[in-house]
C-alpha positions, 0 to 999 in steps of 0.5 A, a space after each residue: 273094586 280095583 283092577 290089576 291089569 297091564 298097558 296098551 298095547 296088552 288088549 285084555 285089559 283094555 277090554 275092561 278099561 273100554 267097558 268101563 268107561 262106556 259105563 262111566 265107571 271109575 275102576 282104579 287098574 294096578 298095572 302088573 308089569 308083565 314085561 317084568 314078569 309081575 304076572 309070574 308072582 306069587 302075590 298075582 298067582 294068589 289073585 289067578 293061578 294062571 298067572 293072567 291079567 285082567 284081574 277084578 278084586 272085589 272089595 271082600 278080596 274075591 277075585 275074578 279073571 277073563 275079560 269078558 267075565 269081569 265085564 258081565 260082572 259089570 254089567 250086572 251091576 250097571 246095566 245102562 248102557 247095555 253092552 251085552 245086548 237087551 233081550 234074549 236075541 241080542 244077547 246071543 248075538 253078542 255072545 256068539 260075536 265074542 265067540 267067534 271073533 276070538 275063536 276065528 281073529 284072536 287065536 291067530 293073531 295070539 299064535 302070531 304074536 307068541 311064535 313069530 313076533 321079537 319081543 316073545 322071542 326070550 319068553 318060549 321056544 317060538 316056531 316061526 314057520 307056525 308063527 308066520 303060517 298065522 299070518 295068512 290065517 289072521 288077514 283071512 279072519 279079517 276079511 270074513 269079518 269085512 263080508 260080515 259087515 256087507 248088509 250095512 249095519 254099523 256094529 258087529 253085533 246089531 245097532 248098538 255099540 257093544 262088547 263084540 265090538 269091544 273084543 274086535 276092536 282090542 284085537 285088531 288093534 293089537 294085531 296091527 301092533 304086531 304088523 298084522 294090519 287090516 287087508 287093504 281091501 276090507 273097507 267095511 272093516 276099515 270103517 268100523 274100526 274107525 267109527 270105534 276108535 272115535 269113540 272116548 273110550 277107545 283111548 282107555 
């Protein structure tokens, strides 16, 4: 298997890097070069017709894309350490965090980063005053994720370390690239979001 996927601060890709290497899997990644426009080739499109990364290429050359996809592929190979929860409770409660955090954090922060931020300037026509009007929305998202972790439990989905976790720490970092930094006041965000960057795999 073989990943083709992009750099920090791209957070998708990295979403499967911290997966990985949670479960101590060697999984070679292809760097596409999406600021050279890599994505947009017909090599890649062949791989995923939207033209998006991350990409698993199997050894059969199936493919498959979406980040949390390509994890529960993972997953079902190697299922120790569970990231995806042990049983059926923990399990829908790791699949609605990832639901809700990119739903409520990552649409925001996306819509920020592709209307209002310099660097996707050159690539769409930008709307600023949406882009901009995310900004607000993205800290407020933040905030609820604070009150979230008010009953003291260490990680966003229960007692353990998993891909809810994966998926919010991916995002907050990659807002924060942007300039939409954690609230001052969220200091139960602030504390988790450092207990997970302490962790090895947040420097994959």
């Amino acid at each position: 298997m073989k990943l083709y996927g992009e750099a920090n601060p791209a957070p998708n890709p990295r979403r499967v890097r911290i997966f990985a290497a949670e479960k101590g899997l060697d999984l070679p990644e292809i760097r596409i070069g999406l600021r050279q426009g890599g994505h947009k080739s017909p090599e890649h499109k062949a791989r995923n017709s939207l033209g998006q990364v991350p990409v698993l290429e199997l050894e059969d050359g199936q493919t498959i894309s979406e980040s949390v996809a390509i994890c529960r592929y993972l997953e079902a190979l190697h299922p120790t350490p569970p990231l995806f929860g042990t049983c059926a409770l923990s399990q829908a409660r790791t699949d609605m965090w990832v639901r809700r955090i990119e739903f409520q954090l990552m649409i925001p922060v996306a819509m920020y980063w592709r209307h209002a931020h310099p660097l996707t300037a050159s690539l769409l026509v930008q709307n600023r005053a949406f882009g901009e009007s995310n900004r607000p929305v993205a800290a407020k998202a933040m905030g609820w994720l604070d009150r979230e972790l008010a009953d003291g439990r260490q990680w966003i989905a229960g007692d353990t370390f998993g891909m809810a976790d994966i998926v919010a720490l991916t995002t907050i970092d990659f807002a924060a690239f942007i300039g939409l930094d954690v609230p001052d006041e969220a200091e139960r965000l602030k504390g988790w979001r450092e207990r997970a960057s302490a962790r090895p795999s947040a420097a994959a």
